[in-house]
C-alpha positions, 0 to 999 in steps of 0.5 A: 294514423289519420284515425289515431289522430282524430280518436286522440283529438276527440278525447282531448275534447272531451276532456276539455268538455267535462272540465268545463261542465264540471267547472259551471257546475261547481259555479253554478253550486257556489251561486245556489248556495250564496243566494240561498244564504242571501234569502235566509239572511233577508228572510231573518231580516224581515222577521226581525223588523216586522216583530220590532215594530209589533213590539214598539206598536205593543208597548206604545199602546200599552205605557201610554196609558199610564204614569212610568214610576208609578203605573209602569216601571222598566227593568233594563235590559230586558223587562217592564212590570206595569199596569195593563189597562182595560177599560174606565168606568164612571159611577151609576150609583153607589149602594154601598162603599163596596158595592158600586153600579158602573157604565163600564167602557172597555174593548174586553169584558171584565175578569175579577180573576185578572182584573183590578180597579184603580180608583179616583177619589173625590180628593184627587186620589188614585188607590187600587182596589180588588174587584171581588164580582162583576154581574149585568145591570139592567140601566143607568141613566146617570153615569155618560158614554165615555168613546161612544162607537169605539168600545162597548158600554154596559152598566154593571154591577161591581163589588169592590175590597176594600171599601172605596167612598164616593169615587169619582172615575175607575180604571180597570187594569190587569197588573203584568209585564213585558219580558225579552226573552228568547229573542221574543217579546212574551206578556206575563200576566200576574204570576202566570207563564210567559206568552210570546207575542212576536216570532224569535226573531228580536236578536239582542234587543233591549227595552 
């Protein structure tokens, strides 16, 4: 009797100890998988705030530089066209109405395959241009250092359409806009694709 009675109370422990484990178990689950959610959720979170300020620093810098209405328009909810400038040049010597010498000051080089030139006139004027050629020119002593130590200067050769007389400052831009799509901010330049620039992590947001 005496060892029926231990072989049945060593059971009932036993059963006791494999519920208990099972329950701990069961806790120790839930609790794996609340904190995982939780990381994914923090994780989301952080992209989340890191690609909104990527795209207010973007498109600070990037409006900044011109006029809303007449360089950049915006286009609620999700997109702005704009005028993406790059550089300011100042006038070496005029050959001819098309045909300018410049110090150009910009933190790229110069494309006249996306490129294009807004120009100041004499009268106050601003009015576009296309830049048709851009090559080196050996000096220009005329034209001053715009931002001397914070972007490149060089003289350049530039052909210009249509004619522009006696300009008095260029502005170089590459026409594009700005676009939430997909959670993520993309750049379109002219009628080219969307590039993205930020992770998918801009969920319901609006210019």
């Amino acid at each position: 009797m005496g060892a029926e009675r231990s072989a049945g109370v060593a059971f009932v422990e036993l059963v006791i100890v494999l519920v208990a484990v099972s329950i701990l178990g069961s806790m120790g689950l839930r609790a794996y998988a609340a904190l995982s959610t939780a990381s994914v959720r923090l994780s989301a979170r952080a992209a989340g705030i890191q690609a909104a300020r990527a795209t207010r620093g973007v498109l600070r810098t990037e409006l900044s530089g011109g006029s809303p209405g007449t360089d950049w328009e915006l286009h609620a909810p999700d997109s702005v066209r704009l005028r993406a400038f790059r550089g300011v040049a100042t006038l070496c010597e005029s050959l001819d109405d098309s045909t300018l010498v410049v110090r150009r000051n910009s933190s790229r080089q110069i494309d006249p395959a996306k490129d294009s030139v807004l120009v100041l006139d004499v009268e106050g004027r601003w009015h576009p241009v296309d830049l048709v050629a851009v090559r080196p020119e050996p000096a220009c002593a005329a034209a001053p250092v715009l931002f001397e130590g914070r972007v490149s200067s060089v003289v350049e050769h530039w052909r210009v359409r249509p004619p522009t007389p006696d300009p008095v400052l260029l502005r170089v831009f590459e026409a594009g806009s700005y676009h939430l799509a997909g959670a993520t901010l993309r750049y379109r330049r002219g009628s080219g694709g969307r590039q993205p620039l930020t992770e998918p992590a801009l969920q319901g947001a609006r210019f």
